[in-house]
C-alpha positions in Angstrom: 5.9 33.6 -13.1 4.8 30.4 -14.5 5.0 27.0 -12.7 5.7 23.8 -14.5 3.8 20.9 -13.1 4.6 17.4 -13.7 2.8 14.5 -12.7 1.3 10.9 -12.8 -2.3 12.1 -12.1 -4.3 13.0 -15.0 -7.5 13.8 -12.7 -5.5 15.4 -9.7 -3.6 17.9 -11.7 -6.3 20.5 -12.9 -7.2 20.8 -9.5 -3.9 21.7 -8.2 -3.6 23.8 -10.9 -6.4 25.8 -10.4 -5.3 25.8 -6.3 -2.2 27.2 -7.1 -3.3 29.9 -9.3 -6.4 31.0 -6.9 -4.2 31.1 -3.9 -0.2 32.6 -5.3 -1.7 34.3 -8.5 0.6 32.4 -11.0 -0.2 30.6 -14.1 0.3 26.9 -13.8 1.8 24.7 -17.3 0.4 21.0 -17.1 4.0 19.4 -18.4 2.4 16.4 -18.2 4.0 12.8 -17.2 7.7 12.9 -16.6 9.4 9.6 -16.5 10.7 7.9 -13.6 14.2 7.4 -14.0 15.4 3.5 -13.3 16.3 2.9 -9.7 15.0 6.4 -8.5 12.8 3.9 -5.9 11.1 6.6 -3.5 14.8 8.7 -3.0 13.5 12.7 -2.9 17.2 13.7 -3.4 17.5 11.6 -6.4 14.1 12.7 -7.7 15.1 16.1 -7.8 18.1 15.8 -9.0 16.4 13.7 -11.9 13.7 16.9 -11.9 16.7 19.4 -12.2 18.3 17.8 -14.7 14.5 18.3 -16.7 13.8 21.8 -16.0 16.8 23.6 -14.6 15.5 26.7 -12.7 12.4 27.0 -14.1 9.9 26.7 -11.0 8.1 23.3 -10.9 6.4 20.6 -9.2 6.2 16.9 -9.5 3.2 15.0 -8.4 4.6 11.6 -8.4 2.8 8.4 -7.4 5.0 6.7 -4.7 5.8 7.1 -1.2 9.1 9.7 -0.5 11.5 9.4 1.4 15.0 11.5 2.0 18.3 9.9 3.3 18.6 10.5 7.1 15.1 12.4 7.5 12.8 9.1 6.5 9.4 9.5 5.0 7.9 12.1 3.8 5.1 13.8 2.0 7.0 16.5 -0.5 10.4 17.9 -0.2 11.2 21.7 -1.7 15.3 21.8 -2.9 15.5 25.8 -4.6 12.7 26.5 -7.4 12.1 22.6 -7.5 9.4 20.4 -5.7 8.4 16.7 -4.9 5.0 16.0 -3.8 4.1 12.4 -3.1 0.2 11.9 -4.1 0.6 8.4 -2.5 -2.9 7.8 0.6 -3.0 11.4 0.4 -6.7 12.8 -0.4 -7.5 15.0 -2.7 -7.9 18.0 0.0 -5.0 17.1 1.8 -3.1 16.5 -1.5 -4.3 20.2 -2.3 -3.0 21.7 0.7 0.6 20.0 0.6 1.0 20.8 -3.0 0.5 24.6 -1.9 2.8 23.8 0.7 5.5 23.1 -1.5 4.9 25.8 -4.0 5.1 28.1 -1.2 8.8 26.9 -0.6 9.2 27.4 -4.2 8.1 30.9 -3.8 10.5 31.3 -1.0 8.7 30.7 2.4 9.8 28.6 5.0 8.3 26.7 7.1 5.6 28.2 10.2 4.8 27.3 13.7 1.5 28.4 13.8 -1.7 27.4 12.3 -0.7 27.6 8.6 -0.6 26.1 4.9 3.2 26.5 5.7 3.4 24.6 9.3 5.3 21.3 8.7 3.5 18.0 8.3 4.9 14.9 10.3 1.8 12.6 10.0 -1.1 12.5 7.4 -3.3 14.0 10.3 -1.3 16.9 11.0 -1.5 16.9 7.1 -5.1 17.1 7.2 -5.7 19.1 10.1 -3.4 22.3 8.9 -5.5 25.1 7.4 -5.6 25.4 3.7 -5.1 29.5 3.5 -1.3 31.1 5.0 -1.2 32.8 7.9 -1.1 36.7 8.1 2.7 36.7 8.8 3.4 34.6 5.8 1.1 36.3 3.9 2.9 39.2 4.0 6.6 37.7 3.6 5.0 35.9 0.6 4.1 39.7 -0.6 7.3 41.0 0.2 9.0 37.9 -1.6 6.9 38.7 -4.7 7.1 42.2 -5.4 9.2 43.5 -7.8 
């Protein structure tokens, strides 16, 4: 599998990339910047529409620079719809941005979100962000093994 990464962080994105790789074992394609489309504001559903009308089903994430927000759930860092992600790299550091952009992938990949202490436990506030560990859990491990064999 090969993941297409968008974004509006020239420094950020080789770092991801190599993340990604190192912890799903899948090549990552820097796609470079993708425009914002006029009046997409900070709407995630309109974003990935926008993103799904770019890449179809190919697997891929977009770093984009603003806050996120989706209609009646409110802020948020990144939002997973199918083989597409958003990933907001707004006051995010560059661990914590690591860790939620392997967040997302992993929905990508097909794993949903975990109660315990994992990459894949949900993120309400940037210290829950930065708190969560950056390695999955053994039970998502192994549906993430399951998910990925042929």
């Amino acid at each position: 599998m090969i993941l297409w990464l968008y974004h509006d962080h020239p420094k950020e994105a080789p770092v991801l990339a190599r993340a990604i790789a190192h912890l799903y074992g899948i090549e990552v394609e820097d796609r470079g910047r993708l425009s914002m489309p006029a009046g997409a504001q900070q709407n995630a559903a309109f974003l990935l529409r926008h993103l799904e009308r770019r890449s179809g089903a190919h697997p891929t994430l977009w770093l984009v620079d603003r806050s996120l927000f989706f209609p009646r759930t409110g802020e948020l860092f990144g939002c997973a719809a199918g083989r597409l992600a958003l990933l907001s790299g707004a006051d995010l550091d560059l661990d914590t941005l690591v860790k939620e952009a392997l967040h997302e992938v992993g929905h990508i990949l097909g794993l949903d979100h975990c109660k315990g202490p994992c990459l894949m436990s949900l993120s309400r506030s940037h210290e829950e962000a930065r708190a969560k560990p950056p390695v999955l859990c053994p039970d998502c491990s192994a549906q993430l093994e399951r998910l990925l064999s042929p």
